[in-house]
C-alpha positions, -999 to +999 in steps of 0.1 A: +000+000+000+013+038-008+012+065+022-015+083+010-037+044+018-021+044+048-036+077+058-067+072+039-070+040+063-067+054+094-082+086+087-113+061+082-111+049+115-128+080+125-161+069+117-163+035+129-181+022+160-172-010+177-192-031+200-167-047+226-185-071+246-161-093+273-144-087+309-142-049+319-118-044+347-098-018+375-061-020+367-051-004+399-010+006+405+007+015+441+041+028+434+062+033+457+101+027+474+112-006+490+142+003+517+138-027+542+130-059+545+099-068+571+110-083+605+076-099+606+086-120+576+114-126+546+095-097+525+097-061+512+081-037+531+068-012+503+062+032+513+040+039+485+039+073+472+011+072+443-019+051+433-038+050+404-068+033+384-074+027+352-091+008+327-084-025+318-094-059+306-126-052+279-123-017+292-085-011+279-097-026+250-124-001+246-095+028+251-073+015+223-105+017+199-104+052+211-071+066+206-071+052+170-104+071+163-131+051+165-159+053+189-162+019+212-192+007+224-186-010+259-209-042+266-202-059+304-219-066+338-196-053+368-206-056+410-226-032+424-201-026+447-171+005+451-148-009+423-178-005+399-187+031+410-147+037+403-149+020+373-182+037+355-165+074+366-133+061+347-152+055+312-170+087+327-136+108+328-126+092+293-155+105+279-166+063+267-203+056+270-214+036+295-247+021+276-242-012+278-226-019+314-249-037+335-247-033+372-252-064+396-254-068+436-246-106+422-213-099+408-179-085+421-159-064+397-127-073+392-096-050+405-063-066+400-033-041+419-002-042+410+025-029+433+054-016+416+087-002+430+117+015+411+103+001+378+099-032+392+067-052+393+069-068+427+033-083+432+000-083+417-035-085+438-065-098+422-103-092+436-125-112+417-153-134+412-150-161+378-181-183+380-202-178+348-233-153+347-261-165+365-287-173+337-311-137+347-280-118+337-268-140+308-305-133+293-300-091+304-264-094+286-280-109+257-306-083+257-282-053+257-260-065+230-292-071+205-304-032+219-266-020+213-267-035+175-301-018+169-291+017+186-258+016+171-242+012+134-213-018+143-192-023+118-171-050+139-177-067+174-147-079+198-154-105+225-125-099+249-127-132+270-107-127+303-125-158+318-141-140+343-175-154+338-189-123+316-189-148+282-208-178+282-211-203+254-248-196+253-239-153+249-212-161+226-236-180+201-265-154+206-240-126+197-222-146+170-258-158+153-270-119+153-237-104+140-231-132+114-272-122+103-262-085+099-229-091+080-205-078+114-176-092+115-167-109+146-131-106+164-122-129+194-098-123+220-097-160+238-093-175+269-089-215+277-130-218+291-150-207+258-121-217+236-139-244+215-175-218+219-164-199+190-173-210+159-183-191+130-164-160+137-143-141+114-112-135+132-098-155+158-066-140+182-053-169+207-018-163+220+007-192+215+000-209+250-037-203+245-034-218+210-015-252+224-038-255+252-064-250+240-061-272+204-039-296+230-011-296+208+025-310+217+042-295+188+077-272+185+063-239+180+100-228+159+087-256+137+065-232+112+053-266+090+039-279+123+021-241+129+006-238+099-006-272+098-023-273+133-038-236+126-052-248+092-070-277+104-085-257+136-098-230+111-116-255+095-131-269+125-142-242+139-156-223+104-132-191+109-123-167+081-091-160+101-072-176+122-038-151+140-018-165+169+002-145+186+038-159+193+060-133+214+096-135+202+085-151+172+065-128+159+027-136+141+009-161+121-018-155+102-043-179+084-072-175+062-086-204+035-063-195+011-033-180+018-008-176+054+016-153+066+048-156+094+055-119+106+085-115+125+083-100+161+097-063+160+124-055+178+116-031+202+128-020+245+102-035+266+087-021+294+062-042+302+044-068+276+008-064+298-021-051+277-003-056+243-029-084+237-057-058+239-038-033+218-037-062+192-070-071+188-083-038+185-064-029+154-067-059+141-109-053+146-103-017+129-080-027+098-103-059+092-134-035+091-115-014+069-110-043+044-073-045+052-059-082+040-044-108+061-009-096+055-014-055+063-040-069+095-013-090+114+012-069+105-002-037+117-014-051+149+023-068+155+036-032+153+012-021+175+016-048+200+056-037+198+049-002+209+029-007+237+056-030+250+076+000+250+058+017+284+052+006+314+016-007+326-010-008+304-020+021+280-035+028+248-018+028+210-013+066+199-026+065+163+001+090+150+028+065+160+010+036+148+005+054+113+043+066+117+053+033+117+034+019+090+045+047+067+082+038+077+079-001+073+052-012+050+044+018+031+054+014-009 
């Protein structure tokens, strides 16, 4: 593709809306300094100086569609509890709507803290409850998302699957049988529970340990003959249109029926790796709506994976440096 497609792409992300229904979550941070060890026990004792939350799981997800443009549409079901009052003023201080958030005195939301000192992640806390929806709320979620598709104009749906008990196989085929009825594609962020649920979708984004788990493969991941010939035969299985696993140091591959792709990893300074999987599936949802092939999708979303990886905790692509980077390593 030239520069002037490259802009005309992501210039086009402007007027796209994408449902994102999966997981919302509090990423909260102490930082602080660690100068002693506790006498009460062989640990650090931490003086922390800041704390802050932000948006993560489904919810970072929903941030990422943001920065590049588009306008996400947030579909979840979080506690009536503290941690949900934080979390609906955070997509209230980002300016994200809130439509499709159900609150529940039957659920917990889920908070995972991570305490950091001098660039170092020490420990991570998680508050959170993982059994599935009870069957009243799987029926509301099923009920927003067919409200959010008539209210809004879609033009692609994630499910970000943090097994936190938001997705159920029931849900996912609901949502998959409406979307696949109205032409929308459908992009899937997995998890080890619903792995086998999705069927039918367009685009489907396990990471390498998610893919061998969950297809129980024993194979040598180096061995790209092996990959592709374990990826092809899941496609099939399941009906996808694509199939992209991410592989960490070894970069991407992508799958459709006729054609695949290795991209290698990019070299970049990380940070911390935590979010990139979010970052990844939302361009990937954005270039696929804008009728991007296999090729530019995985390799756009690898780049944008890189650069995340680049700052510490989790936070959104910035658009500019995505586009940058296309112009400066795919561009023609």
């Amino acid at each position: 593709m030239t520069r002037n497609e490259f802009s005309q792409i992501f210039d086009g992300f402007d007027n796209m809306h994408i449902l994102v229904i999966g997981d919302v979550m509090i990423d909260s941070y102490l930082w602080g300094n660690v100068t002693r060890i506790s006498p009460e026990a062989p640990v650090p004792i931490i003086a922390t100086t800041q704390r802050e939350d932000r948006l993560g799981g489904a919810a970072n997800v929903a941030l990422n569609i943001q920065s590049l443009g588009a306008t996400p549409i947030l579909c979840s079901v979080v506690g009536k509890d503290d941690a949900g009052t934080i979390l609906r003023d955070l997509l209230k201080e980002r300016n994200l709507p809130s439509d499709g958030i159900i609150a529940s005195s039957k659920r917990k939301t889920t908070v995972k803290t991570r305490i950091i000192s001098q660039n170092q992640h020490l420990l991570r806390v998680d508050e959170e409850e993982d059994k599935a929806l009870s069957t009243d709320l799987e029926q509301k979620l099923q009920q927003h998302i067919a409200d959010l598709l008539e209210k809004f104009k879609i033009d692609a749906i994630i499910f970000e699957d943090y097994d936190k008990g938001t997705l159920t196989p029931a849900s996912i085929s609901y949502a998959v049988n409406l979307a696949n009825d109205k032409g929308i594609p459908v992009l899937v962020d997995p998890k080890k529970r619903n792995y086998n649920d999705y069927r039918q979708v367009t685009f489907f984004k396990p990471n390498l340990k998610e893919f061998f788990e969950g297809c129980k493969l024993e194979i040598n991941a180096d061995d790209q003959t092996e990959m592709l010939k374990a990826g092809k035969a899941f496609l099939m299985e399941q009906e996808f249109d694509q199939l992209m696993v991410t592989m960490a140091r070894r970069g991407v591959m992508i799958i459709d029926k006729q054609s695949h792709h290795f991209i290698p990893a990019e070299i970049r300074n990380i940070a911390d790796v935590s979010g990139a999987g979010d970052t990844v599936i939302s361009v990937s949802a954005l270039c696929l709506a804008s009728g991007l092939e296999p090729f530019y999708i995985a390799s756009i979303a690898n780049m944008a994976g890189g650069l995340v990886c680049e700052y510490p905790g989790v936070v959104p692509i910035d658009k500019q440096e995505l586009l940058n980077e296309c112009l400066i390593k795919l561009a023609k």
